[in-house]
N, C-alpha and C positions, 0 to 999 in steps of 0.2 A: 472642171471648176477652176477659175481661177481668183486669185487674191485682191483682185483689182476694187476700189471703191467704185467706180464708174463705171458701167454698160452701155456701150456705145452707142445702142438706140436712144440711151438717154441725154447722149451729145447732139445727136441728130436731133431729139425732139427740143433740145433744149435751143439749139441754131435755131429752128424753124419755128419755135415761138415766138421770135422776136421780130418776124415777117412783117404784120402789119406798124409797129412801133416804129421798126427803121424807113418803113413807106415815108410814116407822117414826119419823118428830118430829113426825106429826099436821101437816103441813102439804101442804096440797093443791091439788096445780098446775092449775089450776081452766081455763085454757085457753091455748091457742097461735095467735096469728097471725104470717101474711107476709104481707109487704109488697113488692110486685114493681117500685119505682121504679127509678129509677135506681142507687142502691145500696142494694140488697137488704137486707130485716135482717125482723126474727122476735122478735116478743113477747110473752112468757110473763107472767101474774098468777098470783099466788100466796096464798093463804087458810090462815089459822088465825083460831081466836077473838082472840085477843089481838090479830093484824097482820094488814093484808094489804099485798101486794107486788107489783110488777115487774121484771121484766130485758127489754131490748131489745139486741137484739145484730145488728151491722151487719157485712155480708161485710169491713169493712174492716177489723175488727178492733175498734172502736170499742163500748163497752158501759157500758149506765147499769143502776145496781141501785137502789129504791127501796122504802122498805118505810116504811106511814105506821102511826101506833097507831090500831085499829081505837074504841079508845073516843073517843079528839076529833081523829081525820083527822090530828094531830101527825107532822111526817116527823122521822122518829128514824136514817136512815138513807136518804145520799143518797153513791154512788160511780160516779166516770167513768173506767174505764183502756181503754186502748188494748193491745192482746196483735196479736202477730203468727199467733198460734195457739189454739187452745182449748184446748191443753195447756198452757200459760204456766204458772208455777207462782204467779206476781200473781193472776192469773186464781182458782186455788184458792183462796187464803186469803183474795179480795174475795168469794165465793162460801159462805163458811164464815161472816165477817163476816156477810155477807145473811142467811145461817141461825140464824145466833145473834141477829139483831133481829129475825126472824120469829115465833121461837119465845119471846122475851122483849124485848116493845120498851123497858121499863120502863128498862134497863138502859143507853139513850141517855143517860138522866135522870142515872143513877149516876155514868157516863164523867163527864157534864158537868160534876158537881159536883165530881169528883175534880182535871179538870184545872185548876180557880177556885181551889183551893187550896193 
């Protein structure tokens, strides 16, 4: 038994629910590993023209999202939260986040200069 909030089947199922959703924004979840250490965790890439991506998610709760611009490897998007569950509702909107610089990394660019000024 271990202490963990998260079951890593339920990373996997929780990756593979979002199958058809990322179809429909042309972004394709290109493949899934596990990792059987000592704390378990499952990591998904992610492909569009524009971006490609990771999420790694750990039985602990622990989740890093990355997403670099597919034209100069630029990371436009880099997030660490911690959720006690994959319901969390942080969890959603760092996921939405993800999706919106998957499908438009350019838009790093824009934030950034927005917030210089």
């Amino acid at each position: 038994m271990n202490d963990y909030p998260i079951d890593l089947q339920e990373i996997l199922a929780w990756f593979r629910s979002k199958d058809q959703a990322l179809k429909d924004l042309g972004i394709t979840l290109a493949d899934v590993r596990e990792s059987h250490t000592a704390k378990p965790s499952a990591a998904a890439n992610f492909d569009t023209a524009p971006a490609i991506g990771q999420i790694i998610a750990w039985v602990s709760g622990e989740i890093d999202f990355q997403v670099l611009r597919a034209s100069d490897g630029k990371g436009v998007f880099l997030r660490h939260e911690v959720v006690p569950s994959l319901n969390a509702p942080s969890l959603d909107n760092t996921y939405n986040d993800f999706l919106r610089y998957m499908t438009h990394p350019d838009e790093a660019d824009e934030h950034a200069a927005t917030q210089q000024e």
